[in-house]
C-alpha positions as CSV (number, residue, x, y, z in Angstrom):
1,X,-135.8,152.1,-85.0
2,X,-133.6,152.6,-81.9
3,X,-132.9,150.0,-79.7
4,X,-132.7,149.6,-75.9
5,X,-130.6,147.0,-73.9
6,X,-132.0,146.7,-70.4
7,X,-129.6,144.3,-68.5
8,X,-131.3,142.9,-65.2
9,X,-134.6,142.0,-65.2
10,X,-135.1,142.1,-61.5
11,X,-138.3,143.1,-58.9
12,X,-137.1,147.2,-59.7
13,X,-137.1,146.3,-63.5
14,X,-142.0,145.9,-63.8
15,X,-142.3,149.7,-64.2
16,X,-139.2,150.7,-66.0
17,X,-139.9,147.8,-68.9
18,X,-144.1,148.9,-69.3
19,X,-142.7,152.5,-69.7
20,X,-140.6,151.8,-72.5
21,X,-142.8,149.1,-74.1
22,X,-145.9,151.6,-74.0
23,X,-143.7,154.6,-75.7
24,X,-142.4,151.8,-78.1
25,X,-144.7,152.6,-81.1
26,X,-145.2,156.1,-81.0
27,X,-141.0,156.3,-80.6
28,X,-139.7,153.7,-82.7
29,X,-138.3,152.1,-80.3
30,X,-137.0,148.2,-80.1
31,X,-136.9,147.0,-76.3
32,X,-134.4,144.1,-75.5
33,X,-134.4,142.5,-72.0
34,X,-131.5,140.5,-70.8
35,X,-131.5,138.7,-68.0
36,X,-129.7,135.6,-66.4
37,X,-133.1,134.0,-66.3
38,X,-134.8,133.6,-69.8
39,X,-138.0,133.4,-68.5
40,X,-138.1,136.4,-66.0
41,X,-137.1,137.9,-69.0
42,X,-140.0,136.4,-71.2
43,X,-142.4,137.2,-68.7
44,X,-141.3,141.1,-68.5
45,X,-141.5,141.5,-72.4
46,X,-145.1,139.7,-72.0
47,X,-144.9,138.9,-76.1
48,X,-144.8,142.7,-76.9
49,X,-144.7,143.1,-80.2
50,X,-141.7,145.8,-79.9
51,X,-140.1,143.7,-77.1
52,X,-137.4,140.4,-77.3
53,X,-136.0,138.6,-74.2
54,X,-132.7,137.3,-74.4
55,X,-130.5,135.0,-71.6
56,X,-127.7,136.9,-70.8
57,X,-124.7,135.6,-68.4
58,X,-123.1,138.9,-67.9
59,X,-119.5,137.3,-67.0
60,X,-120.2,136.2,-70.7
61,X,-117.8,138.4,-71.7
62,X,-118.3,137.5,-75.6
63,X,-122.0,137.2,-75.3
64,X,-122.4,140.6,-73.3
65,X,-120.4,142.6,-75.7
66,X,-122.8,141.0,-78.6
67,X,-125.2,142.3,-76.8
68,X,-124.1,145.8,-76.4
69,X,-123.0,146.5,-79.5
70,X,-126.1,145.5,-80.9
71,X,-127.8,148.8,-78.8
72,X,-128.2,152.3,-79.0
73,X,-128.9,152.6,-75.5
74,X,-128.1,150.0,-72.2
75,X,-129.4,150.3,-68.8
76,X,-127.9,148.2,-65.8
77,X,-130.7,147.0,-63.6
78,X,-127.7,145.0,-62.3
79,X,-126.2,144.9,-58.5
80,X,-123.7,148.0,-58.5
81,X,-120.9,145.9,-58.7
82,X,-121.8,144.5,-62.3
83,X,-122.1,147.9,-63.7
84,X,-118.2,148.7,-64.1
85,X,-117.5,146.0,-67.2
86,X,-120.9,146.8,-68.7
87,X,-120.1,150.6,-68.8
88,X,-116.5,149.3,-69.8
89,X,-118.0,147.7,-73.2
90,X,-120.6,150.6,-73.8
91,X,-117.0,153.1,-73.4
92,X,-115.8,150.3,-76.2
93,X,-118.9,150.7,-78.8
94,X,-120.0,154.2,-78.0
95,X,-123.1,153.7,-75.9
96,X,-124.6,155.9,-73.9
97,X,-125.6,154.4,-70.7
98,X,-128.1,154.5,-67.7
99,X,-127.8,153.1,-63.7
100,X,-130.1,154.1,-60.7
101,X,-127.2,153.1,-58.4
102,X,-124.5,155.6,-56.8
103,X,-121.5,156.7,-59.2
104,X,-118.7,154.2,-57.7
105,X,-115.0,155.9,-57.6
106,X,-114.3,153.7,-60.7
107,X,-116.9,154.3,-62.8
108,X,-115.9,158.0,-61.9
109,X,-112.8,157.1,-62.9
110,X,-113.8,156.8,-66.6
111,X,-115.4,160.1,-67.0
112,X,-112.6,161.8,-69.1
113,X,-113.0,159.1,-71.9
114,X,-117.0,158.9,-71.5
115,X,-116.8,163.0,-71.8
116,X,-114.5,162.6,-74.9
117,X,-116.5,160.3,-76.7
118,X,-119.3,162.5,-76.2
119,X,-121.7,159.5,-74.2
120,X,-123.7,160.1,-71.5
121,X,-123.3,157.6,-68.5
122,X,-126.4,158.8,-66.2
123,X,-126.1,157.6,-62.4
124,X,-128.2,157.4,-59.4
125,X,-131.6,158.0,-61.6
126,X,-133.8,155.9,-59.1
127,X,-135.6,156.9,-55.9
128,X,-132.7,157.2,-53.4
129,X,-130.5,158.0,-55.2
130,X,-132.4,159.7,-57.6
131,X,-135.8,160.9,-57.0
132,X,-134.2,162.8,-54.1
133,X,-131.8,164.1,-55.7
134,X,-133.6,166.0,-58.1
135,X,-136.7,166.6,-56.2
136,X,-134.2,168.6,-54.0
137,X,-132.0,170.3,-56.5
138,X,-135.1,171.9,-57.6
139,X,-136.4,173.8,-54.4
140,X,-132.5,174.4,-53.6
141,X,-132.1,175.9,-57.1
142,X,-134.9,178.2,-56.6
143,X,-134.0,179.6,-53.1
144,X,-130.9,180.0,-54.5
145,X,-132.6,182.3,-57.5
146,X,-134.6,184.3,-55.1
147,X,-131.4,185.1,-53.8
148,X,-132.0,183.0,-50.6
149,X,-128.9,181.3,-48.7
150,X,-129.0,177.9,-47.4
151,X,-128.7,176.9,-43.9
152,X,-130.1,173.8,-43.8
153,X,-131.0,170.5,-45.6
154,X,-132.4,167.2,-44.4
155,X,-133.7,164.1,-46.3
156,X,-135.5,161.2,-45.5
157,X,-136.8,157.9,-47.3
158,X,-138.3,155.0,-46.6
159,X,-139.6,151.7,-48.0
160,X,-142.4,150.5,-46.2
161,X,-145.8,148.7,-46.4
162,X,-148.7,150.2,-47.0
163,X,-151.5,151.0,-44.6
164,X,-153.9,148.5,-46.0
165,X,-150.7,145.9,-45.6
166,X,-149.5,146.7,-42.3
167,X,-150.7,143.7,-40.3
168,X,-147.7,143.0,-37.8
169,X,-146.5,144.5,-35.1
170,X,-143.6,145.8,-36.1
171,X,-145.3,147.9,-38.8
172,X,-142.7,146.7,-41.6
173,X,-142.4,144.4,-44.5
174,X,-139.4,143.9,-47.0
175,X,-140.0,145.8,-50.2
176,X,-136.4,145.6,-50.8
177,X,-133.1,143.8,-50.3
178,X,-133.7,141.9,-46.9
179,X,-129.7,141.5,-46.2
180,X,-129.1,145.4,-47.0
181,X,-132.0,145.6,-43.9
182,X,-130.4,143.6,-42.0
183,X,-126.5,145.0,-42.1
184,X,-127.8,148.8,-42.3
185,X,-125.8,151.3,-40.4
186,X,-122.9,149.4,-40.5
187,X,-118.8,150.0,-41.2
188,X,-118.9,153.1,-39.5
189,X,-119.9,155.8,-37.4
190,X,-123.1,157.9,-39.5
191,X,-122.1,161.1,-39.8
192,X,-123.5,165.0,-40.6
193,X,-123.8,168.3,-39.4
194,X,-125.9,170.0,-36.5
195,X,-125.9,173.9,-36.5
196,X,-121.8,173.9,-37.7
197,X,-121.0,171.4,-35.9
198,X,-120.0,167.9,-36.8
199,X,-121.4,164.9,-35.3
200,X,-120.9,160.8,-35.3
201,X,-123.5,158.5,-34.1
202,X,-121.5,154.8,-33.7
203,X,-123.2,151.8,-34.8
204,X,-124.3,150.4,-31.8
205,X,-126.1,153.4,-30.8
206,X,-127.5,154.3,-34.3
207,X,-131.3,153.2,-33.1
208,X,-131.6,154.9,-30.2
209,X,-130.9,158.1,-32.0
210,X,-133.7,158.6,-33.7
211,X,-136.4,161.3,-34.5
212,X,-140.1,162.0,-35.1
213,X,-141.3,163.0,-38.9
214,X,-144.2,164.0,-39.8
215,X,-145.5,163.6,-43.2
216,X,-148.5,165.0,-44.4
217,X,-151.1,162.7,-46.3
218,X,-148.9,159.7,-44.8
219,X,-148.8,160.0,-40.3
220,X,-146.2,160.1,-38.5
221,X,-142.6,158.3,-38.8
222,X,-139.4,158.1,-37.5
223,X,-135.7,158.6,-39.1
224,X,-132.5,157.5,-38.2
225,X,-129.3,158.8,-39.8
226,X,-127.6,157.6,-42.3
227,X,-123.9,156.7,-42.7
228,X,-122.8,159.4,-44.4
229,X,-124.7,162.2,-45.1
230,X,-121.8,164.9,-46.1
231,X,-121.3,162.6,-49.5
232,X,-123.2,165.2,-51.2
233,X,-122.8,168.6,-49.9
234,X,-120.4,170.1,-52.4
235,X,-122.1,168.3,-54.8
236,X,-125.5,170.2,-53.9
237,X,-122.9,173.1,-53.9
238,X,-123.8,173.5,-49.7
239,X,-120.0,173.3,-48.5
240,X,-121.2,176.5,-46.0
241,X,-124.1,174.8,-45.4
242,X,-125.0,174.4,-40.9
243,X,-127.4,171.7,-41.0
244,X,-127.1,168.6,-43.5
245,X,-128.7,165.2,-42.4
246,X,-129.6,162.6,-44.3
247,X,-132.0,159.7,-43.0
248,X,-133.8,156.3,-43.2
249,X,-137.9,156.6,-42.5
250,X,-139.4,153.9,-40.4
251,X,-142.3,153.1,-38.7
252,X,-142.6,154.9,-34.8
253,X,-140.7,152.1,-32.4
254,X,-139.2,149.9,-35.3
255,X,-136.0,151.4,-34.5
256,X,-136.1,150.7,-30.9
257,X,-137.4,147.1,-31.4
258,X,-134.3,146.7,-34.3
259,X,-132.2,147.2,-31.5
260,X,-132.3,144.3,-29.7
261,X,-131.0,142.3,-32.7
262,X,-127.8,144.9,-32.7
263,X,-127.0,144.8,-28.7
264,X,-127.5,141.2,-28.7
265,X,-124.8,140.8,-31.7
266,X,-127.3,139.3,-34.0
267,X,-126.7,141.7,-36.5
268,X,-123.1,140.9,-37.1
269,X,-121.6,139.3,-40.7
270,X,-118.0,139.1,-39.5
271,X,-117.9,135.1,-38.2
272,X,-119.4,132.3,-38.5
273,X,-121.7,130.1,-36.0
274,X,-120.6,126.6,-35.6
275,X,-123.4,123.9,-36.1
276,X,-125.6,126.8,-37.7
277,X,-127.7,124.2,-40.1
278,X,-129.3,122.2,-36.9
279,X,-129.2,125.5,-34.4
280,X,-132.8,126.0,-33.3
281,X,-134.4,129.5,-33.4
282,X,-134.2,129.5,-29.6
283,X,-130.3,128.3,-29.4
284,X,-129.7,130.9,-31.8
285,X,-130.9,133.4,-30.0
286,X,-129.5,131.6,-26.3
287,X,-126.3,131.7,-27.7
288,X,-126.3,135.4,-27.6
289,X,-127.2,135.3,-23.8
290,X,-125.4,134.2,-20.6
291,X,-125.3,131.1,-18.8
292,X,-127.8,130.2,-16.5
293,X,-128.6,126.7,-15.4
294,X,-132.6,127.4,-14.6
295,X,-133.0,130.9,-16.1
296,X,-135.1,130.5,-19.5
297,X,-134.1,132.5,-22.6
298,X,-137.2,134.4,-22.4
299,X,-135.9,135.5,-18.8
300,X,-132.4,135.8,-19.5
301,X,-133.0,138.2,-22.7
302,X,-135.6,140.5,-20.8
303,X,-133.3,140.9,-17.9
304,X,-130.0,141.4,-20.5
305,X,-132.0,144.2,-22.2
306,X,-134.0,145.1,-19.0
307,X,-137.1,144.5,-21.3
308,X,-140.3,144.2,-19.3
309,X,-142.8,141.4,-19.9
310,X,-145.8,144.0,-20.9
311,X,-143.6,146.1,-22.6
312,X,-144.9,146.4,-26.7
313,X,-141.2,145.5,-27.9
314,X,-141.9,142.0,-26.3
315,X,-144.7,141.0,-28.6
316,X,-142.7,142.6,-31.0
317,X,-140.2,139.7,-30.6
318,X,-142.7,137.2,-29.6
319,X,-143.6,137.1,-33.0
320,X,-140.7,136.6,-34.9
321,X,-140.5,133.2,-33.6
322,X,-137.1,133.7,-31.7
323,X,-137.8,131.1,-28.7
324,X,-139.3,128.1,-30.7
325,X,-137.5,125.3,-30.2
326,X,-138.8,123.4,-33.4
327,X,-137.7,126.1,-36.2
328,X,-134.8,125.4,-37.4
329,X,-131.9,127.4,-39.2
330,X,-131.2,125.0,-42.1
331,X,-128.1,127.0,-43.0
332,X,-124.8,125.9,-43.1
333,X,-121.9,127.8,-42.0
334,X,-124.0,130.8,-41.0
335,X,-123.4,134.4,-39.7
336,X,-125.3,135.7,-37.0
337,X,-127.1,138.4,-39.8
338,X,-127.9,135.7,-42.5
339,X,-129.7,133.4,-39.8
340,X,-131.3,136.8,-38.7
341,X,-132.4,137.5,-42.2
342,X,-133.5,134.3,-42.5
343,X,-136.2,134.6,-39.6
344,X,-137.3,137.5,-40.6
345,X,-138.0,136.6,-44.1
346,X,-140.4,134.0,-42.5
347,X,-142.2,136.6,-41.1
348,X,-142.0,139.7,-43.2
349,X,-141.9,138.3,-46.8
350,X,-144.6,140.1,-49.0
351,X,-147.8,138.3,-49.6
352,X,-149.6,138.1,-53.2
353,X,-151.9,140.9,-52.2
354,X,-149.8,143.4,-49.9
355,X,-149.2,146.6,-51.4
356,X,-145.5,148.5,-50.6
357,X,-145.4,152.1,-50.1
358,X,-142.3,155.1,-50.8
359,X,-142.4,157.9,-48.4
360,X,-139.7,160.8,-48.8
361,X,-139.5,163.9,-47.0
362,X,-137.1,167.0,-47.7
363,X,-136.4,169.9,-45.5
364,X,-134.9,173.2,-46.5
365,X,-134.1,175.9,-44.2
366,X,-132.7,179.1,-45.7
367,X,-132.6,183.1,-45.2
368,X,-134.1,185.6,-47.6
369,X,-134.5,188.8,-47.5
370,X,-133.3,188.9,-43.4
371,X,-135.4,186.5,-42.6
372,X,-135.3,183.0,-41.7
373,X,-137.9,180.3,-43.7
374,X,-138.3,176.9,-43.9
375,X,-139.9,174.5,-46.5
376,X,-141.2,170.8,-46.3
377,X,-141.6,168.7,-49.4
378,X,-142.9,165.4,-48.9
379,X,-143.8,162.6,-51.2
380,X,-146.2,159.4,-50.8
381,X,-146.7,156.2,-52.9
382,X,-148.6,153.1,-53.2
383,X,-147.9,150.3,-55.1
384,X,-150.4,148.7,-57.3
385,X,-149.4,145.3,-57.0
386,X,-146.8,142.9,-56.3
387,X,-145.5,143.5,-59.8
388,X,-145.6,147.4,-59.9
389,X,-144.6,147.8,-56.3
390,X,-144.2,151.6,-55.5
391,X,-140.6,150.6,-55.1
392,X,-140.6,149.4,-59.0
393,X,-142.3,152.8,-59.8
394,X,-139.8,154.9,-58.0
395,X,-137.0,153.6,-59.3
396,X,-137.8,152.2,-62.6
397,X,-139.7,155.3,-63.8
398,X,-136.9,158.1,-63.9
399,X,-134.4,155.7,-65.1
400,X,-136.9,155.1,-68.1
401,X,-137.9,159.0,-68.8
402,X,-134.5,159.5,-68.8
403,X,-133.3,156.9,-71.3
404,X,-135.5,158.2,-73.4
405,X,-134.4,161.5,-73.4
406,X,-131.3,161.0,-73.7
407,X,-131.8,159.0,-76.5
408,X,-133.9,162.0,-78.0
409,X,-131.2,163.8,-77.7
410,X,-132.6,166.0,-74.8
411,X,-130.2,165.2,-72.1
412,X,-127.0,165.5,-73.9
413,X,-124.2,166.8,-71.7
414,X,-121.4,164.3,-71.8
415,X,-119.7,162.4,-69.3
416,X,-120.5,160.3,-65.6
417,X,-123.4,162.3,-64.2
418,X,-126.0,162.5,-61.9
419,X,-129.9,164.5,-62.4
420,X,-128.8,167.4,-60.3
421,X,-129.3,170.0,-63.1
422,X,-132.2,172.1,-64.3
423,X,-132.0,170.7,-67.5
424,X,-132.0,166.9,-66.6
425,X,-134.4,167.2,-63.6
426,X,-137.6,169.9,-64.3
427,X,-138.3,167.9,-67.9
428,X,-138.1,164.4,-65.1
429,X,-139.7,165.6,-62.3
430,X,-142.9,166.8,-64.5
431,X,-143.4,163.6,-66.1
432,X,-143.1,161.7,-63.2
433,X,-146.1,163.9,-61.7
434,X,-148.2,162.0,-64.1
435,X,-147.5,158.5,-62.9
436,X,-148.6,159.6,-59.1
437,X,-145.1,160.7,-58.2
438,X,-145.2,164.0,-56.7
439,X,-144.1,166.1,-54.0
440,X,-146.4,168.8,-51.9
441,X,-144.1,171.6,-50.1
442,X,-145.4,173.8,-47.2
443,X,-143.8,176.3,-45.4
444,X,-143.6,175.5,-41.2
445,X,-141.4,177.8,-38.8
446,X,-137.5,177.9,-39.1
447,X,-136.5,175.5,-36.2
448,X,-132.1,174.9,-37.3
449,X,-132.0,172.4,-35.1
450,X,-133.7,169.5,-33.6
451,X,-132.8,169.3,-29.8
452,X,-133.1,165.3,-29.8
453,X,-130.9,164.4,-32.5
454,X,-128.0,166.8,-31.2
C-alpha cells in the first residue's frame, strides 16, 4: 500500500482529498491528511476507510519530519511560503513531492539535488498556475508541429460567482483569498508585450486599462493585466514572440468601480490608521477626503472622483456600506486594505448555497503556411457546492491526477518542474475532461493587436 501525505487541509483541499479517497481501493493507496486543525482534517477524511487525519503544526519541526518520512508521496496545500522546509525534509527522505503554487527562486534553487536523487517536485499543478499552463502548452505545441510560428499569446482567468449566485451589484463574490483581492496589482508596474513593443501599466492606473472578453457558453467579461506577464515566455519557449499578455477576468464595470478604492488610497497596506478599532465605516472613508465644514462625505467623494449621483458605480458603493455611521471597524491598528477587506467581507462573503464559477480564456495567434490564424480556447465551471467549489475542483483536481501518476511511475522526469510537457499534460488534460473541466477552441480572424489596451 502507498501512502499519501497531504499537508493543508484548506477550502482548495474538498476535491483534491475525494479524488484520492475514491481511487483509494482500486490503487492501494493510504490517504493521510494533516492539518493544523484536527477536525478540518477529520471532517475531509469523513471516516474513510483508506483515510487518517492527523494534527500537524508544521513549524513542528520533529513532528513534520515524522510525518514525511512516514510517506511515499506529500503534497503542500500550504501558503507558498510553507512549502520550502517541507520540500527540504522530502529532499532529506527521498520523497517525491507536489504544490499547485508558483516554483519560488528557492525551491528552484534545489533542483540539482532533487534531479540527483531522482524525485520529482511538481509545481504550479492548480488552475492558475496550472490548468493554464498546460491547457496552453498543448495548442502551442501543436501549432508548433504543423510548422506554425507564434505571434501571439494571451491568457485570462477569473474566479467569480456563478450566474445563479450573482445577486449584487458589483457582480462578484470572494471564492478566494479576500486580502490577495484586495492588494492585487500591486508592487509594480504590470508589464507585457503589444506587437514588439513593451509596455507598463502603473498601479494607479491598472483599472482603467482594461478590455472586453468574450467567452463563449459564459457572456461577456472584462481583463485587466497582470503584473508580470513576460515570467513565462521563454519558458513557453516564445522569447520572439510580438504579443504576450497575461490577465485577471472580471465582471463588465468591476474594474472601474474597484477604482475608487485605489484613487482614494483605500487600497494601501503600507501604514497604519490611528484609532482604527472605533473608526466608523463613514470616518474611514472621510478620512480619505478633504476638509469641508458643511460638505457631506457622500458630496465630497462624488465631487473628488467627479462621480455623478445616477451614475451605476454609485449604488455600486451605496452598498458596501461606506457612509454608515454605526458600522464599526473593530480592528486595531489597521491598514487602510485590511479595514477595506474587512467591509467587503461583510458584503461579499459566500452564502451556504452560492455556487463559485472558473472562467479561463486563451488566445493564440500564429502564421502557417503564409497565413495569419488565430485560435480561442475557453473554459467554464461551476461549483457544486460550498464544499466542491469550482475553485476546489480546478485546483485540487490536477494536483491529485498528477500525484498519482507520479506515483505510478508515469510522470517520472526528475527534478523542480512544472506540466508544460506533452508527457505530463495530454495524460492531465484528458482526465480532467471527465470531471467537467474542458476547454472548447474556435478559430476567429487574426486581429495582433487590441487598439484599447495599447
Amino acid at each position: 500500500m502507498k501512502t499519501i501525505l497531504i499537508i493543508g487541509a484548506g477550502k482548495s483541499s474538498s476535491s483534491l482529498i475525494s479524488y484520492l479517497l475514491n481511487k483509494s481501493s482500486q490503487e492501494n493507496l493510504h490517504v493521510i491528511v494533516a492539518d493544523l486543525s484536527l477536525k478540518d482534517a477529520q471532517d475531509k477524511i469523513n471516516n474513510h476507510p483508506n483515510g487518517s487525519a492527523i494534527s500537524l503544526d508544521i513549524h513542528n519541526v520533529e513532528n513534520r519530519r515524522k510525518a514525511v518520512k512516514s510517506a511515499d508521496i506529500i503534497i503542500s496545500m500550504l501558503p507558498a511560503s510553507l512549502h520550502l522546509e517541507v520540500a527540504k525534509d522530502c529532499l532529506t527522505y527521498g520523497k517525491h513531492m507536489v504544490t499547485a503554487s508558483y516554483i519560488s527562486p528557492s525551491m528552484q534553487a534545489l533542483n540539482d539535488e532533487v534531479t540527483a536523487k531522482g524525485l520529482v517536485f511538481m509545481n504550479e499543478i492548480g488552475l492558475d498556475p496550472g490548468i493554464d499552463h498546460m491547457s496552453a502548452m498543448q495548442v502551442i505545441d501543436r501549432i508548433r508541429e504543423q510548422g506554425g510560428k507564434m505571434l501571439l499569446f494571451e491568457s485570462f482567468t477569473g474566479g467569480l460567482i456563478a450566474p445563479e449566485s450573482d445577486n449584487n451589484s458589483w457582480n462578484y463574490k470572494f471564492t478566494w483569498n479576500p486580502r490577495n483581492v484586495v492588494v492585487a496589482g500591486q508592487g509594480g508596474a504590470a508589464k507585457f508585450i503589444q506587437e514588439g513593443q513593451y509596455k507598463y501599466i502603473p498601479y494607479h492606473k491598472l483599472f482603467r486599462r482594461t478590455e472586453i472578453l468574450n467567452v463563449e457558453g459564459f457572456g461577456k467579461f472584462e481583463g485587466l493585466a497582470n503584473r508580470d506577464s513576460l515570467n513565462y515566455r521563454s519558458i513557453y519557449g516564445l522569447d520572439d514572440i510580438l504579443t504576450l499578455y497575461r490577465g485577471t477576468i472580471r465582471k463588465v464595470g468591476f474594474s472601474r468601480a474597484w477604482n475608487v478604492f485605489v484613487q482614494l488610497g483605500m487600497t494601501d497596506d503600507s501604514y497604519v490608521m490611528e484609532n482604527s478599532e472605533n473608526m466608523s465605516y463613514r470616518d474611514f472613508t472621510n478620512a480619505f477626503l478633504a476638509y469641508h465644514p458643511t460638505d457631506s462625505v457622500e458630496i465630497k467623494l462624488r465631487s473628488y472622483l467627479k462621480i455623478e449621483q445616477d451614475d451605476t458605480m454609485w449604488e455600486k458603493l451605496l452598498e458596501l456600506d461606506l457612509f454608515n455611521p454605526n458600522k464599526k471597524v473593530g480592528l486595531k491598528n489597521a491598514t487602510p486594505a485590511q479595514i477595506l477587506e474587512k467591509i467587503l467581507k461583510d458584503k461579499w462573503t459566500l452564502q451556504p448555497n452560492d455556487k463559485d464559477m472558473i472562467v479561463m480564456l486563451h488566445k493564440f495567434g500564429y502564421e502557417l503556411n503564409g497565413k495569419k490564424e488565430q485560435i480561442e480556447s475557453s473554459m467554464g465551471v461551476i461549483g457544486d457546492d460550498q464544499t466542491y467549489t469550482a475553485m476546489a475542483k480546478t485546483v485540487g483536481l490536477p494536483v491529485a491526477i498528477a500525484t498519482l501518476k507520479i506515483l505510478k511511475g508515469e510522470i517520472n522526469i526528475p527534478g523542480v518542474q512544472l506540466p508544460i510537457t506533452k508527457e505530463v499534460y495530454t495524460p492531465i488534460l484528458k482526465e480532467l475532461e471527465e470531471y467537467g473541466i474542458h476547454f472548447k477552441e474556435k478559430k476567429v480572424p487574426y486581429l495582433g493587436y487590441n487598439p484599447e489596451r495599447i
